[in-house]
C-alpha positions in Angstrom: 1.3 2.3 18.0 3.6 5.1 16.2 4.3 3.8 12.8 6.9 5.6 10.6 6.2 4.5 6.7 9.8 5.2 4.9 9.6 5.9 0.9 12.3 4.9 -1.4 10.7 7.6 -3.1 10.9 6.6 -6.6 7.7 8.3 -7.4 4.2 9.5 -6.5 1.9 7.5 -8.8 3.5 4.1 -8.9 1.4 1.6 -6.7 3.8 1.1 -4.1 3.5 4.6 -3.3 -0.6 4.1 -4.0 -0.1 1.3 -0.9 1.8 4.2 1.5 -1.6 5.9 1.3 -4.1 3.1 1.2 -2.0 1.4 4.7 -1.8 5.0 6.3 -5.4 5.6 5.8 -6.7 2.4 7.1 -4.3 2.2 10.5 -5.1 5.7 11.4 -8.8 4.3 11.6 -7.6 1.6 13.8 -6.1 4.6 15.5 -2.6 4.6 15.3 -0.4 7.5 14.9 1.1 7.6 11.3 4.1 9.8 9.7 5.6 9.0 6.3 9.3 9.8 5.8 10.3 10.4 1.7 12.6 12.6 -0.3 12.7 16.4 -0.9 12.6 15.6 -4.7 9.8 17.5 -6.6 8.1 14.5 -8.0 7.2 13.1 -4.6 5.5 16.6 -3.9 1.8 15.0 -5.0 2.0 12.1 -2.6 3.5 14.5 0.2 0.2 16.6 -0.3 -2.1 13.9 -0.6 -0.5 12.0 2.7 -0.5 15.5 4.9 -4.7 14.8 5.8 -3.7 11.6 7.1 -0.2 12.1 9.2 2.8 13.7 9.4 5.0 14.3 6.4 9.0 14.6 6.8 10.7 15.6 3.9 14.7 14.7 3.9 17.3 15.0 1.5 18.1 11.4 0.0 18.2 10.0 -3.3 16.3 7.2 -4.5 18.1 4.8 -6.2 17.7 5.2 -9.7 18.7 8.8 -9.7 22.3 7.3 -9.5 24.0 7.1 -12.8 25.3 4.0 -11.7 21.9 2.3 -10.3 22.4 0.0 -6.7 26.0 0.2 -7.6 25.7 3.6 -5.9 24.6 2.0 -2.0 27.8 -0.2 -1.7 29.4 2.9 -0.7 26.7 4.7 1.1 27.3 4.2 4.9 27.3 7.6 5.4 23.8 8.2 4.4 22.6 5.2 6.3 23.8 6.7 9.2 22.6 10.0 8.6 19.3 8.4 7.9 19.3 6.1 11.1 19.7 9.4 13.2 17.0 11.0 11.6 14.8 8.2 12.0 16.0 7.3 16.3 14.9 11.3 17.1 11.4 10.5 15.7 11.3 7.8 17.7 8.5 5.1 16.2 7.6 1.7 17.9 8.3 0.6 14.2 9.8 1.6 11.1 7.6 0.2 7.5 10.1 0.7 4.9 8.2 0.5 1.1 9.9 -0.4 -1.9 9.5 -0.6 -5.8 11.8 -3.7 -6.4 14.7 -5.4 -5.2 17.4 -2.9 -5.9 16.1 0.5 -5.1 16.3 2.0 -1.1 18.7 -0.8 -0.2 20.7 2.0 1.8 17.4 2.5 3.6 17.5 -1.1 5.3 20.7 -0.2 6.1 19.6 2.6 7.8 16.8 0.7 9.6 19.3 -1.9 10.5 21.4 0.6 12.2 18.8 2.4 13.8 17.9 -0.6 15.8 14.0 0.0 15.3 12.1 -3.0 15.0 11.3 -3.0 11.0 10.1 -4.7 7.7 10.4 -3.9 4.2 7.4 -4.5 1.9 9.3 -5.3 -1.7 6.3 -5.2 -4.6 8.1 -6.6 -7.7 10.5 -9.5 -6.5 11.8 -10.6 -9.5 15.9 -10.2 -10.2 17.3 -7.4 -12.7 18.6 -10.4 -14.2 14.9 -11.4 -15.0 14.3 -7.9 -16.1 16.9 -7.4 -18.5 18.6 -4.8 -16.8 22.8 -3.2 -17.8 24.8 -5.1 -15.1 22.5 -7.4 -14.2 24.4 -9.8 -12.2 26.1 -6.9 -10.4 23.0 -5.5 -9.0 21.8 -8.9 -8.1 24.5 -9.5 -6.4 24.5 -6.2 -4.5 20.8 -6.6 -3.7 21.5 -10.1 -1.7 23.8 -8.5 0.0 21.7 -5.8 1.6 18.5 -7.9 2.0 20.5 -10.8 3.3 21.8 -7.9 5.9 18.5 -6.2 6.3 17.6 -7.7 10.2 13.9 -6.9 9.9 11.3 -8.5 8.1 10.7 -8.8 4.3 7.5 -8.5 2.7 6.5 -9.7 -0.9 2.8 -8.8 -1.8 1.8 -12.3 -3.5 2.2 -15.7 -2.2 4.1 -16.2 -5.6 6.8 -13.7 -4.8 8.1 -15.3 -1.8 10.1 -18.4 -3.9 11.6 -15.8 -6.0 12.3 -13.2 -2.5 14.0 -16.4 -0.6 16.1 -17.3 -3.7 17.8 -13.8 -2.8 17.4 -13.3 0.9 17.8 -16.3 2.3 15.7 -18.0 5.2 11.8 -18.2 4.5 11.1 -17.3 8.2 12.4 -13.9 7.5 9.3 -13.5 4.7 5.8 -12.8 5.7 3.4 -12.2 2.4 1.2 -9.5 3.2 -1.4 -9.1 0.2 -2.3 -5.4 -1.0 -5.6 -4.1 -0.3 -7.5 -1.3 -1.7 -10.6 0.3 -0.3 -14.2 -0.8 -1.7 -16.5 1.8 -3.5 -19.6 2.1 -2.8 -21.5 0.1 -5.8 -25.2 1.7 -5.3 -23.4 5.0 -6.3 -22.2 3.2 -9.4 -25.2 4.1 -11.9 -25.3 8.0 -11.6 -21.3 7.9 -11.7 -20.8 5.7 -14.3 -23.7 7.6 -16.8 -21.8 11.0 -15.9 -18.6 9.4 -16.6 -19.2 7.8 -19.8 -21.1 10.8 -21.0 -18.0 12.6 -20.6 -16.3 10.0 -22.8 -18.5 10.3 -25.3 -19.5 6.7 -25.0 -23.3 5.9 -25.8 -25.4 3.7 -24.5 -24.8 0.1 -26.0 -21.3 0.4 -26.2 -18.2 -1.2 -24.8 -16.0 0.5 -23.3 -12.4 -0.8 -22.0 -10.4 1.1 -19.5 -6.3 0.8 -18.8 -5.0 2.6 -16.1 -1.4 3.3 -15.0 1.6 4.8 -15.6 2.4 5.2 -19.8 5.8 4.0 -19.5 7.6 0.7 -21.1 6.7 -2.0 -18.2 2.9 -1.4 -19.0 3.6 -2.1 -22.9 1.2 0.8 -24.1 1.9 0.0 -27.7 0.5 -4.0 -27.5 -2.2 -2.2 -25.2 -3.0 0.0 -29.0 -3.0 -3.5 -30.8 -5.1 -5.2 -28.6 -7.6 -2.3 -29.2 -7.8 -2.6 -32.6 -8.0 -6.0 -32.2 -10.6 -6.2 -30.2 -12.7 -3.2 -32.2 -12.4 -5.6 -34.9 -14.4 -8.6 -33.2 -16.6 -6.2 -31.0 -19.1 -3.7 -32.6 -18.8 -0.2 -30.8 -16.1 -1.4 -28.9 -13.9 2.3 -26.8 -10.7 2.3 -24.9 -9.9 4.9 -22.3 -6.0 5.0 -21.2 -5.9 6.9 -17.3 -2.5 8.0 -17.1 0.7 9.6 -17.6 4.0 8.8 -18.5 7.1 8.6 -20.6 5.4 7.1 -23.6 2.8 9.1 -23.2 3.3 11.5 -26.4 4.2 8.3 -28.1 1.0 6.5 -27.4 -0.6 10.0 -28.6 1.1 10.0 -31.3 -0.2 6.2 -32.6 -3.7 6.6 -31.6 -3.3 9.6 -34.3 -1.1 7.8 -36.7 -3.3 4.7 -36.7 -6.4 7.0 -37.3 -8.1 5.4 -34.4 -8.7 8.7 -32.3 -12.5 8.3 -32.7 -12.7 5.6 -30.0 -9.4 5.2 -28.3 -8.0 8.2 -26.1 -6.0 9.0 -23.1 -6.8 11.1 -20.2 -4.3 12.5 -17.4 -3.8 10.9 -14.7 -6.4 11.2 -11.6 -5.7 10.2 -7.7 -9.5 9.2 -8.2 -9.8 6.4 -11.4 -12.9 5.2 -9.3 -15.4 6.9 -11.9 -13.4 5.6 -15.1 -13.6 1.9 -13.4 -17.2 2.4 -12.9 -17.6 3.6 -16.5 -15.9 0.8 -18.3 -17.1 -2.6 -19.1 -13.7 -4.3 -18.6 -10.0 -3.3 -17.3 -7.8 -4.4 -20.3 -3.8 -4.6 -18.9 -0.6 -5.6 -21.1 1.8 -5.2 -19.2 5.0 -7.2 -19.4 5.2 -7.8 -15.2 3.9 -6.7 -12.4 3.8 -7.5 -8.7 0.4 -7.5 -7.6 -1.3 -4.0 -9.6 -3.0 -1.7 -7.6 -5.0 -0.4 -10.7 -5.8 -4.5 -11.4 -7.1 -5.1 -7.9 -8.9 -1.1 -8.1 -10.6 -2.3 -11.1 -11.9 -5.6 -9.3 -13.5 -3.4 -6.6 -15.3 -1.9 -8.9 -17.0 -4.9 -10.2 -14.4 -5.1 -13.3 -13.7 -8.2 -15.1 -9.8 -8.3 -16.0 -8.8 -8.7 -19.9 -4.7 -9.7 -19.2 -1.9 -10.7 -21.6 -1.5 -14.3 -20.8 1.9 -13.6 -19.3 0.2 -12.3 -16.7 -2.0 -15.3 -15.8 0.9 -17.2 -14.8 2.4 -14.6 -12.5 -1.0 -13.4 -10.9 -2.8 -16.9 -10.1 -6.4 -15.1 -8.9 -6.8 -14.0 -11.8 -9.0 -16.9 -12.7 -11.7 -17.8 -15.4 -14.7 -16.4 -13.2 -13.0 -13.3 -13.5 -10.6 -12.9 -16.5 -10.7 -12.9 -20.1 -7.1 -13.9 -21.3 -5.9 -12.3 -24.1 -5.1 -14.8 -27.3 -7.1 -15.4 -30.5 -10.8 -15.9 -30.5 -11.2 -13.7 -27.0 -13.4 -11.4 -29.0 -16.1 -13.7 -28.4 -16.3 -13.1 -24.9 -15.6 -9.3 -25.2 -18.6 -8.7 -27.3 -20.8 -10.7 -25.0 -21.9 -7.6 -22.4 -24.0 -10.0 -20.3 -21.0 -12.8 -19.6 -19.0 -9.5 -19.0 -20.8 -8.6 -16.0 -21.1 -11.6 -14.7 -17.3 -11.8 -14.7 -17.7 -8.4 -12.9 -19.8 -9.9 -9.9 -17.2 -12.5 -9.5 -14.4 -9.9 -9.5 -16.2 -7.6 -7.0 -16.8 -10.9 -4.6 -12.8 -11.8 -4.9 -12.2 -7.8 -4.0 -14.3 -7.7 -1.1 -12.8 -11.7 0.3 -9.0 -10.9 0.0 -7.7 -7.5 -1.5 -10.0 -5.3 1.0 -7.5 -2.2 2.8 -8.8 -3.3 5.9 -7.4 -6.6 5.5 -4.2 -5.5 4.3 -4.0 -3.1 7.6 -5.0 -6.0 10.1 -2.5 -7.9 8.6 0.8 -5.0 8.7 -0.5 -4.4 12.4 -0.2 -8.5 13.0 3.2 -8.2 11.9 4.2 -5.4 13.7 3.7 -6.6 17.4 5.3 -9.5 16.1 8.4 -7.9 15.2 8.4 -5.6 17.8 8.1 -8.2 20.2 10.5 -10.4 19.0 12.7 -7.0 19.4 12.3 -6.8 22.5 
């Protein structure tokens, strides 16, 4: 099968884009052909080098969504670049087009361009929730511009939790156009865990005895770095020897510098640039602690789980991300400390969360699944 994976190409290091590679990776060992279609825009440069192994890599010149001054706004007048774009993608020629998207709103004028392509396609969408729920400028405008396109879209849409799909069919209609398809991401190797995770740590400057908590992801307002600072020192408080680890980059990123300095705290909290490998960080920590204020189903969440992690969340969370259980979460609110301090319950919580990995967030799974739905549409197609 010849699979053409479209990018709305609102950035390298987000997890929808970490999904493009994951997917790629695992149909190519199923052994079909793969070629992923993004912007010439310098910030998808990283994911264009680290997809080129894998497939082909066709840069264009389009412009994601939120490079508009006016947001959506900007693809209720963008027929022309849908039909641009649907030329391009009828002289590649796939059996399917798998368009990828951040949220509702952004690469709307890319299902347009599927749609008038005529390719049998689908759209994975990873956070469903409105811009009203989000407390975006013009909210109701850009919801009201997003039905429109997904109600038009002809393919498949794809939510990435069984929770999304209410909140995808309040805004594009019929539930038999929505297929959940849940991420997956590959499983390390544990037996390799003790060598990496003693080179890691030492690295960190964390001794033996100590607790260290790892955040990964982008340092920008969605993650909520700053209540990801207070929870440190909370925690610190309640857990003797008790180190944080931020992986990432971002917008806030000299802000959160900034506090950890400000707060005096710099002895045990840091933050290291981002890596396309967090694999020895996860395997160094004790826990994955994650504030953020929504998500659709986290890529660095479900990495962590892999690795035998157990998941400290903000309890908004545990009402959007229902797996994330007791056996292998530690929910954020007064009195968790207890828990925190206690290294054996912690990796027995980790056990669990490698076992919930390995039964539904494996890449494998996820590809089976894509490759399901794409005889299906293509068959219904034809």
């Amino acid at each position: 099968m010849k699979i053409l994976l479209a990018s709305a190409s609102s950035g390298s290091r987000g997890g929808g884009e970490l999904c493009l590679l994951y997917l790629a990776r695992a149909l190519v060992q199923c052994g079909h052909e793969v070629s992923l279609w993004m912007s010439r825009h310098p910030r998808m440069d990283e994911l264009a080098a680290l997809f080129a192994p894998i497939g082909t890599v066709i840069r264009a010149d389009y412009t994601n969504t939120y490079d508009y001054r006016v947001r959506s706004l900007a693809h209720f007048f963008s027929g022309g670049v849908a039909r641009r774009i649907a030329a391009q993608w009828r002289a590649i020629a796939p059996d399917v087009i798998h368009i990828n998207k951040q949220n509702l709103e952004d690469g709307l004028d890319l299902l347009d361009a599927a749609r008038r392509s005529g390719i049998p396609s689908l759209a994975t969408i990873h956070i469903t929730q409105s811009a009203g729920y989000l407390r975006a400028r013009h909210a109701w405008a850009r919801d009201w511009i997003a039905r429109r396109f997904l109600r038009g879209f002809p393919g498949v849409l794809v939510p990435t939790l069984e929770q999304r799909e209410r909140e995808l069919r309040a805004v594009a209609g019929p539930a038999a156009r929505i297929r959940t398809v849940l991420n997956g991401v590959p499983l390390p190797d544990l037996s390799a865990r003790p060598a990496v995770r003693d080179a890691a740590r030492a690295e960190l400057g964390v001794a033996v005895g100590e607790t260290l908590f790892v955040g990964v992801g982008r340092v920008v307002a969605q993650k909520r770095p700053q209540l990801w600072l207070d929870w440190s020192e909370t925690i610190r408080r309640g857990v003797p020897g008790a180190r944080f680890v931020w992986v990432g980059d971002g917008a806030l990123a000299d802000d959160f510098d900034r506090l950890v300095n400000e707060r005096g705290v710099a002895g045990c909290v840091r933050r290291v640039p981002w890596t396309n490998d967090v694999t020895p960080y996860l395997f160094a920590g004790d826990a994955f602690l994650h504030t953020a204020e929504f998500e659709g189903l986290s890529f660095a969440m479900l990495e962590a789980l892999a690795a035998g992690l157990p998941v400290a969340v903000s309890e908004n969370l545990l009402a959007e991300l229902p797996f994330l259980t007791p056996e292998v979460t530690v929910s954020l609110k007064p009195g968790c400390e207890s828990v925190l301090a206690d290294r054996a319950a912690l990796a027995a919580l980790g056990v669990n969360a490698r076992r919930l990995a390995v039964e539904r967030f494996s890449f494998e799974t996820m590809a089976a699944n894509y490759v399901r739905l794409y005889g299906e549409i293509m068959k219904r197609r034809a």
